[in-house]
C-alpha positions as CSV (number, residue, x, y, z in Angstrom):
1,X,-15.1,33.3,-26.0
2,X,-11.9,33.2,-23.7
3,X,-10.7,29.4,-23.1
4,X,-9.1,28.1,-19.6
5,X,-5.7,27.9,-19.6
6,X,-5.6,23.7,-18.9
7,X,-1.6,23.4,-18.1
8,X,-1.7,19.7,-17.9
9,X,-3.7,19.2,-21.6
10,X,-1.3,21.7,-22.8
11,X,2.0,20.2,-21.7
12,X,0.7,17.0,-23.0
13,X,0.3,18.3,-26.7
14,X,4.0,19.4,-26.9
15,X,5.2,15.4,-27.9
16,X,2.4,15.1,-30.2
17,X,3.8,17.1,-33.0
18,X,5.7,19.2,-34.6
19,X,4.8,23.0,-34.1
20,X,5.6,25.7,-36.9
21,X,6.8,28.2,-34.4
22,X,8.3,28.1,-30.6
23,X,8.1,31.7,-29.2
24,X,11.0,31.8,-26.1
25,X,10.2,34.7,-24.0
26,X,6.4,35.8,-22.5
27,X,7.0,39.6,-22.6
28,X,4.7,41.9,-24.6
29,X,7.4,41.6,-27.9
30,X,6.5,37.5,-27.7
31,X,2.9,37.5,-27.3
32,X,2.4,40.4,-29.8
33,X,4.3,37.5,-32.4
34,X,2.5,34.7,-30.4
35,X,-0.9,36.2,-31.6
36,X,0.0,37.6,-34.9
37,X,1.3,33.7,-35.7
38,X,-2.0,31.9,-34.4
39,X,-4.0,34.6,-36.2
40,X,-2.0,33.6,-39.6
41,X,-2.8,29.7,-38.7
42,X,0.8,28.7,-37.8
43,X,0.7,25.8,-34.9
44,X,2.6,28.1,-32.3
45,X,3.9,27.6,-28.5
46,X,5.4,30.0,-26.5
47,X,7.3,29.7,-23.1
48,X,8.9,31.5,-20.2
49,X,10.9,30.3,-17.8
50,X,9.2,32.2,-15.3
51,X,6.1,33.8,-15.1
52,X,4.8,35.8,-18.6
53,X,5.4,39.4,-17.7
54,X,7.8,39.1,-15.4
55,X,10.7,41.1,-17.0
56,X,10.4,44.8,-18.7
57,X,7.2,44.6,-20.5
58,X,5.2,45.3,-17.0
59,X,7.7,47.9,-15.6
60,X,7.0,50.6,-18.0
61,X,5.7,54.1,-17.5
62,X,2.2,52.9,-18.8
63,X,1.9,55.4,-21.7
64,X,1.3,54.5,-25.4
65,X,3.0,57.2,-27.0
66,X,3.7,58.4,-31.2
67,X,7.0,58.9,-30.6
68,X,7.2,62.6,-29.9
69,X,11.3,61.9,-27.6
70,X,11.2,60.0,-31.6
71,X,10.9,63.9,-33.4
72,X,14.4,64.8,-32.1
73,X,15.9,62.0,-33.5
74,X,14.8,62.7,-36.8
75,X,12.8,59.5,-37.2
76,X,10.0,60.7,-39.0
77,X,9.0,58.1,-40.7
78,X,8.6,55.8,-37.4
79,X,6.2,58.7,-36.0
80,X,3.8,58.2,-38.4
81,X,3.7,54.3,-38.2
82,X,2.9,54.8,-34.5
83,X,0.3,57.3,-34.5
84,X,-2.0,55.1,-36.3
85,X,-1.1,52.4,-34.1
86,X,-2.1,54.1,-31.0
87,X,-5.9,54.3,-32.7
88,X,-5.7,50.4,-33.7
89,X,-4.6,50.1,-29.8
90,X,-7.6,52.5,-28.5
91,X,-9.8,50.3,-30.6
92,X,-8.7,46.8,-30.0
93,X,-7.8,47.3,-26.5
94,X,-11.0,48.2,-24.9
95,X,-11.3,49.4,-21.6
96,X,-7.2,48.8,-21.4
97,X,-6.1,51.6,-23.6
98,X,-7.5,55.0,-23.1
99,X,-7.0,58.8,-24.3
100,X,-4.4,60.6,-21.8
101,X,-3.8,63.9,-21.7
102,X,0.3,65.1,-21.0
103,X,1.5,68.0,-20.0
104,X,5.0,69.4,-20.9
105,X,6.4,72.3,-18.8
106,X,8.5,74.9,-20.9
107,X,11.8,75.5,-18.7
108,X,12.7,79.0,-18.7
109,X,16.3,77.6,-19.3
110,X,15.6,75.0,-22.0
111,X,17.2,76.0,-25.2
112,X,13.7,75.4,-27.1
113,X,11.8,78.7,-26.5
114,X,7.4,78.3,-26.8
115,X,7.7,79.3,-30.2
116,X,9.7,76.8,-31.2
117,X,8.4,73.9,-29.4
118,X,5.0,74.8,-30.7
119,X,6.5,74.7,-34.1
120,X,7.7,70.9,-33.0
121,X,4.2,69.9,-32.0
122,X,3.0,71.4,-35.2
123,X,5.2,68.6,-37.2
124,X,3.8,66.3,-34.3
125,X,0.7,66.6,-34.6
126,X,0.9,66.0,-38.5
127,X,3.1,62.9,-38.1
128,X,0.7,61.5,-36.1
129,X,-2.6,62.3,-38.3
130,X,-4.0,64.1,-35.4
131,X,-7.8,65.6,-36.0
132,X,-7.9,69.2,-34.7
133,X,-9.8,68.3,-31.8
134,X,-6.8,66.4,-30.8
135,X,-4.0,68.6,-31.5
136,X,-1.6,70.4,-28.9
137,X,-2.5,73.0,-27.3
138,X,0.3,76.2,-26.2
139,X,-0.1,77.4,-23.5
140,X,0.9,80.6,-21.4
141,X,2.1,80.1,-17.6
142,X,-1.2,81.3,-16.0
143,X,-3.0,78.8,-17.8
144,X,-0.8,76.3,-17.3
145,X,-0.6,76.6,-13.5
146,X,-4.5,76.9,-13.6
147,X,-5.0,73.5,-15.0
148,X,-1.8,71.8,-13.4
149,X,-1.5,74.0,-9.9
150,X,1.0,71.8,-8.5
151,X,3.8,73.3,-11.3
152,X,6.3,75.8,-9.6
153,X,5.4,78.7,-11.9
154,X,8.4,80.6,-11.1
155,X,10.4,77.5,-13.2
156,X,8.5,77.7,-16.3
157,X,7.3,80.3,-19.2
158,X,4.5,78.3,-19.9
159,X,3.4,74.3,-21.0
160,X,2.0,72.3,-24.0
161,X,-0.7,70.3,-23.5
162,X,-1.4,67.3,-25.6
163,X,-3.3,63.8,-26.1
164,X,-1.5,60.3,-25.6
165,X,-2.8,57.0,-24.4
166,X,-2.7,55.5,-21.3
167,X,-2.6,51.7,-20.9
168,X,-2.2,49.0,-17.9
169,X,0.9,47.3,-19.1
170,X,0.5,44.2,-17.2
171,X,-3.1,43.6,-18.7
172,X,-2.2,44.4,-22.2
173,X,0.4,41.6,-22.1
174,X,-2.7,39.0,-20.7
175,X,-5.2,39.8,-23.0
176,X,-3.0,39.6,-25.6
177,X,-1.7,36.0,-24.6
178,X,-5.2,34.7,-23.9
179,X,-6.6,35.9,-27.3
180,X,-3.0,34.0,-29.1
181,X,-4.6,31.1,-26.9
182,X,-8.3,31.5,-28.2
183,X,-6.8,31.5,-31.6
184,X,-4.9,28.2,-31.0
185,X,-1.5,29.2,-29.3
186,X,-0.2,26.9,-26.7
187,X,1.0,29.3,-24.2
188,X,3.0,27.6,-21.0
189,X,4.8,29.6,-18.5
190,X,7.5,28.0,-15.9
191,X,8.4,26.2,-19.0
192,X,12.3,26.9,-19.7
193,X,13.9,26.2,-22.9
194,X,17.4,24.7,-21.8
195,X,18.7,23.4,-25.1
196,X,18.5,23.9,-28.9
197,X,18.4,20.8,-31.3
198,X,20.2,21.3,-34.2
199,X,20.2,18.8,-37.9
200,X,23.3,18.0,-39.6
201,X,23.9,21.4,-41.2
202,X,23.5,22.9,-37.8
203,X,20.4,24.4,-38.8
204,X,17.9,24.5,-35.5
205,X,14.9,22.2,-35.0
206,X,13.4,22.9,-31.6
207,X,14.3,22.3,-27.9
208,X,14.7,20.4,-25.3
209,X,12.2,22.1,-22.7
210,X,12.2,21.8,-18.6
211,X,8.9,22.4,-16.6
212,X,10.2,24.2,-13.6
213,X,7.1,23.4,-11.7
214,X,7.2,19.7,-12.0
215,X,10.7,19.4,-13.3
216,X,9.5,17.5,-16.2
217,X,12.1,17.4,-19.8
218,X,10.1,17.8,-23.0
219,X,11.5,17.6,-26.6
220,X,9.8,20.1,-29.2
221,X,10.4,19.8,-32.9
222,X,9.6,23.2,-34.3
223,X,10.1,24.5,-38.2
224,X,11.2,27.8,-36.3
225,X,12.4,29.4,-33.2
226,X,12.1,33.2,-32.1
227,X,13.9,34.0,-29.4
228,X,12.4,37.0,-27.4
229,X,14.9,37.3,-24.3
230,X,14.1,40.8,-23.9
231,X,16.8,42.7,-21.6
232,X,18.5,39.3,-21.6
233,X,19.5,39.3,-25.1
234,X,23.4,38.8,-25.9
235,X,26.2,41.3,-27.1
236,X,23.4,44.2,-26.3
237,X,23.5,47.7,-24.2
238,X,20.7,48.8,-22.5
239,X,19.5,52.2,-20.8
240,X,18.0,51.9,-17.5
241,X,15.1,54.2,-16.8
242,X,14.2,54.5,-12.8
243,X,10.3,54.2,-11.9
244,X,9.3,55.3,-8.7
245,X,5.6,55.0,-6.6
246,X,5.2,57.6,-4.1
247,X,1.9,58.5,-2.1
248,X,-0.7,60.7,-4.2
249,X,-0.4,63.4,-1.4
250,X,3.3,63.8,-1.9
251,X,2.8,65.2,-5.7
252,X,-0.8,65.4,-6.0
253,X,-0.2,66.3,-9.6
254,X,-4.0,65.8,-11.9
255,X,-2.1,64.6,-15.0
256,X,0.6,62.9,-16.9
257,X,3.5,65.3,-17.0
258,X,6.3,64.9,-19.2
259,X,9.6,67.3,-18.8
260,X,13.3,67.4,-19.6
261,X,16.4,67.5,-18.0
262,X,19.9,69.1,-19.2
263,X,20.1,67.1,-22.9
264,X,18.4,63.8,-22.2
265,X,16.2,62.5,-24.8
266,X,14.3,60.2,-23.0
267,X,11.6,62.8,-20.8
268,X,11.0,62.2,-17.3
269,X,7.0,61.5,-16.8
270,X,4.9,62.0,-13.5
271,X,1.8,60.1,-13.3
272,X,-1.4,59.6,-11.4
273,X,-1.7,55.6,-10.7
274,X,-5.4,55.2,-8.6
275,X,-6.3,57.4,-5.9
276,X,-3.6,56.5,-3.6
277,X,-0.3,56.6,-5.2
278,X,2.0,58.9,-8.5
279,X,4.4,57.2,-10.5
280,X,7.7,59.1,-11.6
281,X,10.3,57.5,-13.9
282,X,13.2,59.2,-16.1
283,X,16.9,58.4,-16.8
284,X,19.1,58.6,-14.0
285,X,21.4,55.2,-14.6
286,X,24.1,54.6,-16.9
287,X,23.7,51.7,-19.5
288,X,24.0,48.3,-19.0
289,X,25.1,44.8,-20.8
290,X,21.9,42.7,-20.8
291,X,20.3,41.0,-17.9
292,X,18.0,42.6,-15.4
293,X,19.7,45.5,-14.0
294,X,20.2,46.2,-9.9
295,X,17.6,47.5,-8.1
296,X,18.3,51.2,-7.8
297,X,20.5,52.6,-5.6
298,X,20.0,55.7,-3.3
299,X,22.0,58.2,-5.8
300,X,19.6,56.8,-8.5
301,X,16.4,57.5,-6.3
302,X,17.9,61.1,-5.3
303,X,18.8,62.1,-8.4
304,X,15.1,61.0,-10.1
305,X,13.3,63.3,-7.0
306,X,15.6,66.4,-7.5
307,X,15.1,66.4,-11.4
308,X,11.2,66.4,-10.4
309,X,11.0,68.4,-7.6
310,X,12.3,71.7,-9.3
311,X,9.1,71.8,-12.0
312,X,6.6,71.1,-8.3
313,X,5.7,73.7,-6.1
314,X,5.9,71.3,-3.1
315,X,7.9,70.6,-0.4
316,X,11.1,68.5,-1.8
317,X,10.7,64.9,-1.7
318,X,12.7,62.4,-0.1
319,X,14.1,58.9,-0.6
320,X,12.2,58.1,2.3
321,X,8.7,59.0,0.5
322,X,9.4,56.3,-2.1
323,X,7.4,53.4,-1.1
324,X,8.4,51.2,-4.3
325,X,10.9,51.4,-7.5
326,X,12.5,49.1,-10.0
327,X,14.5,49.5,-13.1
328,X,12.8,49.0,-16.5
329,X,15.6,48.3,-19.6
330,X,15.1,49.0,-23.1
331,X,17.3,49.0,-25.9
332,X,20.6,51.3,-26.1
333,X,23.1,49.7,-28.5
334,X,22.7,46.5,-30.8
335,X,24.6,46.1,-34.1
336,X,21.1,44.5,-35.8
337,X,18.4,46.2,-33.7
338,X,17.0,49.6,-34.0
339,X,13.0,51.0,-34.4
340,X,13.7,49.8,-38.0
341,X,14.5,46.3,-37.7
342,X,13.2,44.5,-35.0
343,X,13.8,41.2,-36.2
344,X,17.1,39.5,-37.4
345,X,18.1,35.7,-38.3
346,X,21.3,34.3,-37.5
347,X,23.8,31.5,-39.1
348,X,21.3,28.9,-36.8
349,X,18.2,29.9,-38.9
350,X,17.5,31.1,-35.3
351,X,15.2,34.2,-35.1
352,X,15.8,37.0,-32.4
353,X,13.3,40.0,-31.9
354,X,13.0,43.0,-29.9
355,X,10.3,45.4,-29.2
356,X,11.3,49.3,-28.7
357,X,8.2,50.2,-27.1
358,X,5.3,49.0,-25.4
359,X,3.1,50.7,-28.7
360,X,5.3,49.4,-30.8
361,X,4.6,45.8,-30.4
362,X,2.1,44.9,-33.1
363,X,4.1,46.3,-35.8
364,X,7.2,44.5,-34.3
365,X,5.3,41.2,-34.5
366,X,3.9,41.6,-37.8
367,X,7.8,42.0,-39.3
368,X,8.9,39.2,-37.1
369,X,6.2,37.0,-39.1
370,X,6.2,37.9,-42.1
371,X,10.3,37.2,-42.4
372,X,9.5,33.8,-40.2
373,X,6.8,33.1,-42.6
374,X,9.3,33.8,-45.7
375,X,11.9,31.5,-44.5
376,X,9.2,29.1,-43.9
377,X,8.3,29.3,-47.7
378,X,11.2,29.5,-48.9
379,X,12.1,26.0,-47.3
380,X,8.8,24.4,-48.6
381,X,8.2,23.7,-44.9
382,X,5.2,25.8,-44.7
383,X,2.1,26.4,-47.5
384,X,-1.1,28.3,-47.5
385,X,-1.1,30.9,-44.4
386,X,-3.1,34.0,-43.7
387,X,-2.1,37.9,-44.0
388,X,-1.4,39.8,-41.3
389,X,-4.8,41.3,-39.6
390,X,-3.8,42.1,-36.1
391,X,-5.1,45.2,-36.5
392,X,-8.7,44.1,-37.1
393,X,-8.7,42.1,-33.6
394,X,-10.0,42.5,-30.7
395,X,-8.0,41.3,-28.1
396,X,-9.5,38.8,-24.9
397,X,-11.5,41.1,-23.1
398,X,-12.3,44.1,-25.2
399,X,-14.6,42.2,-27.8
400,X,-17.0,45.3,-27.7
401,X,-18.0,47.2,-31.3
402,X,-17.8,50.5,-29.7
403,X,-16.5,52.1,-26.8
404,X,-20.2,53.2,-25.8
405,X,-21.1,49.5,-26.3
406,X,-18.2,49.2,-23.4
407,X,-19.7,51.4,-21.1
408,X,-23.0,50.2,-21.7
409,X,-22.7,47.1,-20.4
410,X,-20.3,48.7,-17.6
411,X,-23.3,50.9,-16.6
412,X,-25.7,47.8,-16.1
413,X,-22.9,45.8,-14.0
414,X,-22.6,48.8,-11.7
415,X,-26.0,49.0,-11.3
416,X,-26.3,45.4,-10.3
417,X,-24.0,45.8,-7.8
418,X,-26.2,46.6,-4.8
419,X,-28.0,43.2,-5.4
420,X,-24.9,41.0,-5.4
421,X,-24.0,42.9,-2.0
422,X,-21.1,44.5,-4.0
423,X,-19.7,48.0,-3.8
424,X,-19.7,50.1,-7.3
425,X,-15.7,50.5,-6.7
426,X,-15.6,46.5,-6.7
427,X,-17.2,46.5,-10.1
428,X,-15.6,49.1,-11.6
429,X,-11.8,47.3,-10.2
430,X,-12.9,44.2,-12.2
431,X,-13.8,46.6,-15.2
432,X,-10.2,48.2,-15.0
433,X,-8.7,45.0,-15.6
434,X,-10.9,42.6,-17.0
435,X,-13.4,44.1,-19.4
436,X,-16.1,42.0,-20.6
437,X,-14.8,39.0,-18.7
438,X,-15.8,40.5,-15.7
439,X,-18.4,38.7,-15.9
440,X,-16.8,35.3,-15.5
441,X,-15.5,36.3,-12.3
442,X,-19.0,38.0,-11.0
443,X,-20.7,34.5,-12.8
444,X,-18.1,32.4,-10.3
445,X,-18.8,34.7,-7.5
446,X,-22.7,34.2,-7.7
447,X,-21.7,30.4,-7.2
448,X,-19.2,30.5,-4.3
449,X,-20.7,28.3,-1.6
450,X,-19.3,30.5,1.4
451,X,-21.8,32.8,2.5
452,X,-20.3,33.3,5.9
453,X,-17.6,35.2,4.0
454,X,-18.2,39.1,3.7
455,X,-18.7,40.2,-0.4
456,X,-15.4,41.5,-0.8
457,X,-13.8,38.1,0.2
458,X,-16.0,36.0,-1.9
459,X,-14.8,38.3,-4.8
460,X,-11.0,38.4,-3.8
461,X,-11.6,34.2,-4.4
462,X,-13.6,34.8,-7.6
463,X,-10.7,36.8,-8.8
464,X,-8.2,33.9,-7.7
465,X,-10.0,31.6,-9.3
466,X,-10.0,33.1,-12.8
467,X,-6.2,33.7,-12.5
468,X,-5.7,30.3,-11.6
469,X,-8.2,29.1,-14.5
470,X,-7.9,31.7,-17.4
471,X,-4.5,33.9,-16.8
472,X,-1.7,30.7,-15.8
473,X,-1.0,32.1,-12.3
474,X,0.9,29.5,-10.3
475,X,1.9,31.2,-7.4
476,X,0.8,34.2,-4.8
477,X,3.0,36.6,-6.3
478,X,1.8,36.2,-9.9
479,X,-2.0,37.3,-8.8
480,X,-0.5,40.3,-6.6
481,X,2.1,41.7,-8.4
482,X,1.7,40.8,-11.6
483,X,-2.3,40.0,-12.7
484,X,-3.8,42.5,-10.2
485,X,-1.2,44.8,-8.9
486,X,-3.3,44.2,-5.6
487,X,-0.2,45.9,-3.5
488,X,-0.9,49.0,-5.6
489,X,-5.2,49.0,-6.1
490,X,-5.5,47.5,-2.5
491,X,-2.7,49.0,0.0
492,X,-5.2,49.2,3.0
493,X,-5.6,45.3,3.2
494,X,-2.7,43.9,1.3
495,X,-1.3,42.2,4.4
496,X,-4.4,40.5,5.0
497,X,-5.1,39.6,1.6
498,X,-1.6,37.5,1.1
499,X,-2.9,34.9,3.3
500,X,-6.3,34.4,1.7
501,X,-4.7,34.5,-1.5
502,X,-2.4,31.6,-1.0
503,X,-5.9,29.9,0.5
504,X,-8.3,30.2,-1.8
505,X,-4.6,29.6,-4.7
506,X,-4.0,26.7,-2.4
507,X,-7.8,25.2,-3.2
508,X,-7.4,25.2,-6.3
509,X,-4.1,23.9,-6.6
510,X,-4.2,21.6,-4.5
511,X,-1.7,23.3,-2.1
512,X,-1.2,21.7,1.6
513,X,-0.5,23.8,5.0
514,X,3.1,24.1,4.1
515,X,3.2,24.8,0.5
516,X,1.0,27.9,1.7
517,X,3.0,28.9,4.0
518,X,6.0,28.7,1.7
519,X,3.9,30.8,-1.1
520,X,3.3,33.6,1.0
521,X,6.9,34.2,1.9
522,X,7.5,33.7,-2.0
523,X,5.4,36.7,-2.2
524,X,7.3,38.3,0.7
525,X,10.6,38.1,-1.0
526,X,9.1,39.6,-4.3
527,X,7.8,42.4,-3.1
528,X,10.5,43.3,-0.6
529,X,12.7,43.9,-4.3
530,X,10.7,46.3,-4.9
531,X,9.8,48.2,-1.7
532,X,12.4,50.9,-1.0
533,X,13.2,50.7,2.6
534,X,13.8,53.8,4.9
């Protein structure tokens, strides 16, 4: 049963004791450890200093994949961790995480020939344990064009076809925060940790913490740190892949497409988001040292279209076009980081970790853990704990034994839909990114005393509500960029839906005329980094 997230109650348990583990960072990499540690019955905070999921771990291309960019590397081994971990994913991540297919166009110029890719898949599609219902398939150019006509057939000899998950990145990282809170993490957002306490051997022993909400100072006395700073992380270089959101009718493309360019390792990706809108990403910036990189520039942008525009048989697309784009960083260079080791420890007994990929993260936690847990032993500081069984749960939301189970009960809440004056779309919106706790929201919504408002209103303010109450949204731009992605599911009333927003945020908050005011152009700004103008 998912809990309310009680900021007040939980701020006030951080002087009350020691904890066995402060997680710094709210990305995916720090809730993945945050849950595996409150599974294992550690006492466990973490904190951001701004909202959870505000850095890399929500910019992503949205596809769980085994590692097949990972087969050119050599990296074997890490293939076949991650193919398992995609089914643990698909099971524990119900209605989040879902079978994808991707199609790769074969380049008459690439240097790999259909034979020889094929062969690649072949090694793939072992790797991975694939069943051979869910193996590649090759295939000429007529049938490739025929099931993707928007490929420029003149470009290619033919495609491979082949099955991935998809995943909304932003929801992943929530419902694996609320399920480290069901399990007993304290989990605290706008919470910045400003300064480490050392003992007399210079060994860490927690932080000093500031709310940046109320501007409060907290001391926390924790057995161990784990710092997970993402693209912030010291002494490392990071790629910089481009994401772009263009409208659906631009590249109305039925698929994820993956392709390459020149010698690139990283593929570029086109992919369907909603009805209204393709996302395309690939490398087109040089590395970086840490920190968030710039928003990208025009060369960026124009070099990202003409690299996709050649495999399209559609008229070439234009900067202009591009209604949104940000940079995502992942790892490039690190002397103690690779898809080996994503954990190290330094002279401080401080703990730093790093996720490589979204699908990754579980199996990233698990080592940061276990060598946490270690230490802990090791120093008599902690006793009888758990195993590791991460992959046994279900995360907040998807607590469903099957995936017919899940669309069971989606079937009877769409079918109830004409009786609480809702649309099926409305329902199924609140399926997309709630699961079973849709029904919270449609349980508030039964209860809202304002009937003058039309349906859809009355559930915009249920939705509020349970951000406010069960996700730790503080402000407008948490619930429409980050919780919802209203400004990508909604575009037609966007504009009017910032306003109620900070209302119905304001009611809960307790937010006067001004505060609301201020929120909205909060959201303004936020969104205006991201919207590529002209």
């Amino acid at each position: 049963m998912q809990l309310p997230t009680d900021r007040p109650s939980s701020i006030e348990k951080l002087n009350q004791q020691e904890v066995d583990l402060l997680v710094i960072g709210g990305g995916l990499t720090g809730a993945g450890i945050a849950l595996d540690a409150a599974s294992r019955g550690m006492i466990t905070v973490l904190v951001d200093r701004s909202d959870v999921g505000s850095g890399a771990s929500t910019h992503t291309s949205n596809i769980l994949h085994a590692g097949f960019p990972l087969l050119r590397r050599g990296l074997r081994q890490l293939i076949r961790k991650l193919g398992p971990e995609r089914k643990i994913l698909l099971d524990n991540a119900l209605p989040i995480v879902h079978p994808q297919r991707v199609l790769l166009p074969i380049d008459k110029k690439m240097t790999l020939g259909r034979l020889r890719i094929n062969r690649q898949f072949n090694t793939y599609d072992k790797l991975t344990g694939n069943s051979k219902h869910h193996r590649h398939q090759l295939l000429k150019r007529p049938s490739a064009t025929r099931q993707e006509p928007t490929l420029e057939a003149n470009a290619i000899s033919g495609a491979i076809v082949w099955e991935e998950y998809a995943t909304r990145d932003h929801r992943l990282l929530l419902e694996v925060l609320k399920k480290a809170q069901e399990l007993g993490a304290i989990i605290l957002p706008q919470m910045e940790a400003t300064q480490a306490k050392h003992d007399e051997t210079g060994k860490i022993t927690g932080y000093s913490l500031q709310d940046r909400e109320s501007n409060s100072s907290y001391a926390l006395k924790a057995a161990a740190v784990v710092h997970c700073h993402g693209t912030w992380m010291p002494d490392t270089r990071y790629e910089a892949l481009t994401h772009v959101i263009l409208p659906r009718e631009k590249l109305p493309v039925k698929q994820a497409i993956y392709f390459y360019k020149d010698d690139v390792e990283v593929p570029f990706y086109v992919f369907p988001v909603s009805g209204h809108w393709v996302q395309i990403g690939g490398k087109v910036h040089e590395g970086t040292q840490g920190g968030h990189p710039a928003s990208p520039g025009v060369e960026s942008l124009k070099r990202l279209l003409e690299s996709t525009s050649q495999y399209f048989h559609i008229p070439s697309l234009e900067v202009a076009d591009i209604q949104y784009a940000w940079h995502e960083s992942y790892l490039m260079e690190h002397a103690k980081f690779n898809w080996k080791n994503a954990v190290y420890k330094d002279d401080q007994d401080g703990f730093f970790a790093l996720n490589p990929a979204i699908g990754h993260y579980r199996l990233c936690a698990r080592q940061a853990v276990d060598q946490i847990v270690n230490h802990l032993q090791e120093k008599g500081q902690l006793t009888r704990i758990k195993e590791c069984y991460t992959d046994l749960l279900k995360i907040a939301g998807s607590e469903f034994l099957s995936r017919d189970e899940y669309q069971n009960f989606s079937r009877d809440l769409l079918q109830n839909a004409g009786a609480m004056q809702l649309k099926p779309e409305a329902i199924q919106h609140l399926l997309d990114l709630y699961g079973k706790n849709t029904e919270l929201i449609l349980g508030h919504y039964n209860t809202l005393p304002t009937p003058e408002l039309n349906p859809d209103t009355r559930l915009l303010q249920a939705e509020v509500w349970y951000s406010v109450h069960y996700e730790w949204a503080l402000h407008v731009d948490d619930f429409l960029i980050r919780r919802t992605r209203r400004f990508l599911t909604h575009p037609q009333s966007i504009e009017e839906d910032v306003k109620k927003v900070a209302d119905f945020m304001g009611q809960e908050l307790g937010w006067d005329r001004i505060r609301r005011e201020e929120e909205v152009k909060r959201y303004e700004e936020a969104i205006k980094m991201l919207k590529v103008e002209g």
